[in-house]
C-alpha positions in Angstrom: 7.9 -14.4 7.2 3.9 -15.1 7.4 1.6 -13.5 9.8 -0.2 -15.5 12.2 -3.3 -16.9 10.4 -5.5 -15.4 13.9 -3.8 -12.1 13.0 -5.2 -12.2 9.6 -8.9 -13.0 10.8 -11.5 -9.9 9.6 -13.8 -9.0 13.0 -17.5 -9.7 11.5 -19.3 -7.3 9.7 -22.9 -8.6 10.4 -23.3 -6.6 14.2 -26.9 -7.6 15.8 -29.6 -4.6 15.5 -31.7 -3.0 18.6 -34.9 -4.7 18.4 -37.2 -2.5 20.7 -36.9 0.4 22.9 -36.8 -1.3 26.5 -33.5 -1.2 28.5 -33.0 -4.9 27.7 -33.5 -4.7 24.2 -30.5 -2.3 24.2 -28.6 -3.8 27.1 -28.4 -7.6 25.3 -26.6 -6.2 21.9 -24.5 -3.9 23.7 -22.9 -7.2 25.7 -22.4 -9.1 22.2 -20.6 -6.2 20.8 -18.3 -5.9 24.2 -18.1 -9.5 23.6 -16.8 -8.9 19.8 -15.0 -5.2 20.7 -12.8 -6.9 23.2 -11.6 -10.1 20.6 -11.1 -7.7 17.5 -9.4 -5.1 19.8 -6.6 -7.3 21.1 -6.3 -9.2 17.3 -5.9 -5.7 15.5 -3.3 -4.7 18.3 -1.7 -7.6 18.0 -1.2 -7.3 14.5 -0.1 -3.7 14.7 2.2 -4.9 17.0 3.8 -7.1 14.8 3.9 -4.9 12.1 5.8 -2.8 14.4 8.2 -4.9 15.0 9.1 -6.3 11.8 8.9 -3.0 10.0 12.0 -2.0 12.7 14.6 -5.0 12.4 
């Protein structure tokens, strides 16, 4: 039985840099990668979960 073509999607590689040393120029990054920690978190999960399962029946 296939995985789930979302299940199979890589997180991206390309993470946007710190451009300066003001509290904004760290603050606006760090919400992108909550943004992208929280999607590739619950995908990779997801897929463990699966795994999980099938690798038990």
């Amino acid at each position: 039985m296939p995985f789930q073509e979302n299940l199979k999607t890589k997180c991206p590689e390309n993470l946007p840099r710190i451009n300066g040393n003001t509290g904004r120029d760290l603050a606006e990054p760090l919400l992108i990668y909550q943004d992208i920690y929280t999607e590739c978190a619950a995908r990779h999960n997801a897929l463990v979960d699966e795994i999980n399962k099938r690798e038990g029946i």
